[in-house]
C-alpha positions as CSV (number, residue, x, y, z in Angstrom):
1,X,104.1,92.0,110.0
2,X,104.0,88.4,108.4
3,X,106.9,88.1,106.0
4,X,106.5,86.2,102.7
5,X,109.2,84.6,100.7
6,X,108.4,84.4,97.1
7,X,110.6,82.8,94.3
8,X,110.1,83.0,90.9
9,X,109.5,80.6,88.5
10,X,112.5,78.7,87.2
11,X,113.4,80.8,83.5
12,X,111.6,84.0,84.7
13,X,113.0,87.0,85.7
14,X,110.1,89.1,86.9
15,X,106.4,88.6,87.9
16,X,103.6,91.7,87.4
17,X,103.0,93.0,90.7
18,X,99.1,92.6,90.5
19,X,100.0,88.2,90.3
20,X,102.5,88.3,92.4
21,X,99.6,89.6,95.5
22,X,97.5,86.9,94.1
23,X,99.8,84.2,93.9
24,X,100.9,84.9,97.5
25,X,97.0,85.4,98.9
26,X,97.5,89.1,100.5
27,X,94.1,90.0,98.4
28,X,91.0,87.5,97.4
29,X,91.1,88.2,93.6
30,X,92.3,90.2,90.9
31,X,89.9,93.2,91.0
32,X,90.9,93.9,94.3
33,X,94.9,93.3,93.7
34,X,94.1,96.3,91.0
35,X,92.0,98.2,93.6
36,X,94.6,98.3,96.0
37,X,97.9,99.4,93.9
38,X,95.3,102.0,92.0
39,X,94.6,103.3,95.5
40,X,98.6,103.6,96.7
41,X,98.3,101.1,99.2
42,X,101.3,99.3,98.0
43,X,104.9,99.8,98.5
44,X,108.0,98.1,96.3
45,X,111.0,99.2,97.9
46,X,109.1,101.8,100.3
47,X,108.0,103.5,97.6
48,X,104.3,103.7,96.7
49,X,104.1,101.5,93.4
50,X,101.1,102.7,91.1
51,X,101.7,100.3,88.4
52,X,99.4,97.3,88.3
53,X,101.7,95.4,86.0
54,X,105.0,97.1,87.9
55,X,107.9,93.9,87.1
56,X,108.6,92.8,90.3
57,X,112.2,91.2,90.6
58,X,114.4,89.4,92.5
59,X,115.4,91.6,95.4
60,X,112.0,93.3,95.5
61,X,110.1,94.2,98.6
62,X,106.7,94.2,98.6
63,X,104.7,95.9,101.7
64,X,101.1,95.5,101.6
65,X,98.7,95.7,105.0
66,X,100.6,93.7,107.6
67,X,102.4,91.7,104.4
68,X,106.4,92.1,103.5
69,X,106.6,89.8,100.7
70,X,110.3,89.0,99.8
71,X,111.1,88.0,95.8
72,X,114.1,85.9,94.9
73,X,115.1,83.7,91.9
74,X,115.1,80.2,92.2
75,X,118.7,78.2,93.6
């Protein structure tokens, strides 16, 4: 599993989980970041996250395919 470390932006404290898989590049484009959270391919905290524009926040876990994306604030 490749593991991703993702910080947010300096003054935000959440990203919507459907740009947070594009900004990292697990999916091509934004039609299929919605395909695959619609289809419960996605995990936040090991949990199957439904919700295209779930907040995703520092602390978060993302699993998607062979992808661990890891969300933290910035220093």
């Amino acid at each position: 599993m490749k593991q991703i470390q993702f910080t947010l932006r300096e003054g935000e404290s959440f990203i919507p989980l459907i740009q947070l898989l594009k900004a990292t590049h697990v999916v091509g484009s934004g039609s299929e970041a919605q395909d695959v959270v619609v289809e419960g391919m996605v995990l936040r905290n090991g949990t199957v996250e439904l919700r295209k524009r779930a907040k995703i926040v520092d602390g978060d876990v993302i699993r998607f395919a062979d992808f661990e994306i890891v969300v933290s604030n910035p220093s």
